[in-house]
C-alpha positions as CSV (number, residue, x, y, z in Angstrom):
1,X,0.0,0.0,0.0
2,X,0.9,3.4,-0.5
3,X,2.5,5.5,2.1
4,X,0.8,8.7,3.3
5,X,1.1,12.2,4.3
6,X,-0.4,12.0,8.0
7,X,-0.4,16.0,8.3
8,X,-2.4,15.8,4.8
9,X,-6.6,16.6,5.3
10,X,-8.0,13.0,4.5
11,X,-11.4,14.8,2.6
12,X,-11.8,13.3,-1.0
13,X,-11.7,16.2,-3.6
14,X,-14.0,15.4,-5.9
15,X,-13.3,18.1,-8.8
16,X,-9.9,17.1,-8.5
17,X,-11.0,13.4,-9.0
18,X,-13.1,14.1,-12.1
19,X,-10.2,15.7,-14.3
20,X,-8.4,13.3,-13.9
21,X,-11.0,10.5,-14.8
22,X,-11.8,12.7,-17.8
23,X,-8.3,12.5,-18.9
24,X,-8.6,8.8,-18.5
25,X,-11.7,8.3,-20.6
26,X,-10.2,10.6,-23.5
27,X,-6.9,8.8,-23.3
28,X,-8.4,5.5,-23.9
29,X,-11.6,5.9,-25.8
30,X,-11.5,9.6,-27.1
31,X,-11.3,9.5,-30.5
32,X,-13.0,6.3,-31.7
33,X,-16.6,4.4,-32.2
34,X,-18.4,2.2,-30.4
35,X,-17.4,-1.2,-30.5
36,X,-19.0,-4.2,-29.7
37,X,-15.9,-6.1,-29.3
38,X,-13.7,-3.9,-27.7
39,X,-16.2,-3.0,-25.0
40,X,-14.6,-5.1,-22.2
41,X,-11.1,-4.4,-23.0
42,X,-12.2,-0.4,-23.1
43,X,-13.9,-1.1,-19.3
44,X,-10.9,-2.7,-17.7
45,X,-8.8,-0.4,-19.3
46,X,-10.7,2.9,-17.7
47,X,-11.1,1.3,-14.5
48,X,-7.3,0.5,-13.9
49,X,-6.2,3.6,-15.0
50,X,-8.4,5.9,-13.1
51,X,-7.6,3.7,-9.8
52,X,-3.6,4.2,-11.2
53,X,-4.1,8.2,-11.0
54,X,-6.3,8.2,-7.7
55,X,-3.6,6.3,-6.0
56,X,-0.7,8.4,-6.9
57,X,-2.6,11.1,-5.3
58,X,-1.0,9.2,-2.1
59,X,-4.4,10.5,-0.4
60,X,-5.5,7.5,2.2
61,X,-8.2,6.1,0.6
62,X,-9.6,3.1,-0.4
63,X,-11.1,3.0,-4.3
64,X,-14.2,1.3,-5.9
65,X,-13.8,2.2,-9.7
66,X,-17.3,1.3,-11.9
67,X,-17.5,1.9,-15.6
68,X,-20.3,1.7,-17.8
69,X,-20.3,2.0,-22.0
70,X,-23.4,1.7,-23.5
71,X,-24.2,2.1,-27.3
72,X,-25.8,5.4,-28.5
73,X,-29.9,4.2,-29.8
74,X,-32.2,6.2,-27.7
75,X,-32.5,4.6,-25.2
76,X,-32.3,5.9,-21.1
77,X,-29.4,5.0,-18.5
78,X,-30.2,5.4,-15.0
79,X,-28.4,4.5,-12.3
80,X,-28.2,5.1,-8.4
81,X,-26.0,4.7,-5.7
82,X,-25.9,5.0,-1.6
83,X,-23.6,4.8,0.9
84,X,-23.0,4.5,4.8
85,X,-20.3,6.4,5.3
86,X,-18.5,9.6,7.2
87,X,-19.4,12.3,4.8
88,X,-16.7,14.1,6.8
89,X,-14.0,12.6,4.8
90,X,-15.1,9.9,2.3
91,X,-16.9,10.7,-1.0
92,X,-17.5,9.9,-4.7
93,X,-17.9,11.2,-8.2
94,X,-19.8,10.3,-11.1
95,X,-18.7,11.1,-14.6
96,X,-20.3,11.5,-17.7
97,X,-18.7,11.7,-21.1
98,X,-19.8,10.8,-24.5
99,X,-19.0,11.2,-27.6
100,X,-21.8,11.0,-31.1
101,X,-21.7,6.5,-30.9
102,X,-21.5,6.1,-26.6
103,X,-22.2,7.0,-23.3
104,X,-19.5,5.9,-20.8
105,X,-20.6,6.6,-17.2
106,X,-17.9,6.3,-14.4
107,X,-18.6,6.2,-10.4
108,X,-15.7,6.9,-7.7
109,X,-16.1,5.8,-4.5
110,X,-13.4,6.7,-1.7
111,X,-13.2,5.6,1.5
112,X,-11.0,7.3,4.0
113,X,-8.5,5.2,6.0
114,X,-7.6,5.7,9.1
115,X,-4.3,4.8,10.4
């Protein structure tokens, strides 16, 4: 695990959070189509690299990293989420970005650890 700052504030930053998941997204599917058969590998792909750049934040949290690419037809998404948490210092993000053939939806969960 990575070592942390302990004089550092342990509050998630979610603006901070969602430029860098943005640069993720663009950097892996931001110039191309949707694609069936690449779905998966596009998926994992976003979801290790956004945990990659969270973590070398060396902020004490824990990460949950969701992705979700769906095909542009008309059709609705709708998720939700809840959690039991301390809203002191843990927190998410959700991201939307698209592009004219997908949706790709991202959710950041962080959990503060205390040590």
């Amino acid at each position: 695990m990575e070592e942390y700052n302990q004089g550092e504030e342990t509050v998630f930053n979610a603006d901070e959070a969602t430029i860098s998941i943005k640069e993720c997204i663009e950097g892996i599917i931001g110039g191309t189509d949707y694609n069936q058969s690449k779905v998966n590998q596009w998926t994992a792909s976003i979801v290790e690299l956004c945990l990659t750049h969270l973590v070398k934040q060396g902020k004490p949290f824990k990460y949950i990293v969701n992705c979700s690419i769906m095909q542009k037809r008309g059709t609705g998404l709708h998720t939700a989420h809840s959690c039991y948490w301390d809203t002191t210092t843990d927190g998410s993000c959700t991201v939307k970005w698209e592009n004219r053939t997908m949706n790709c939806v991202i959710n950041v969960f962080a959990v503060a650890v205390t040590l």
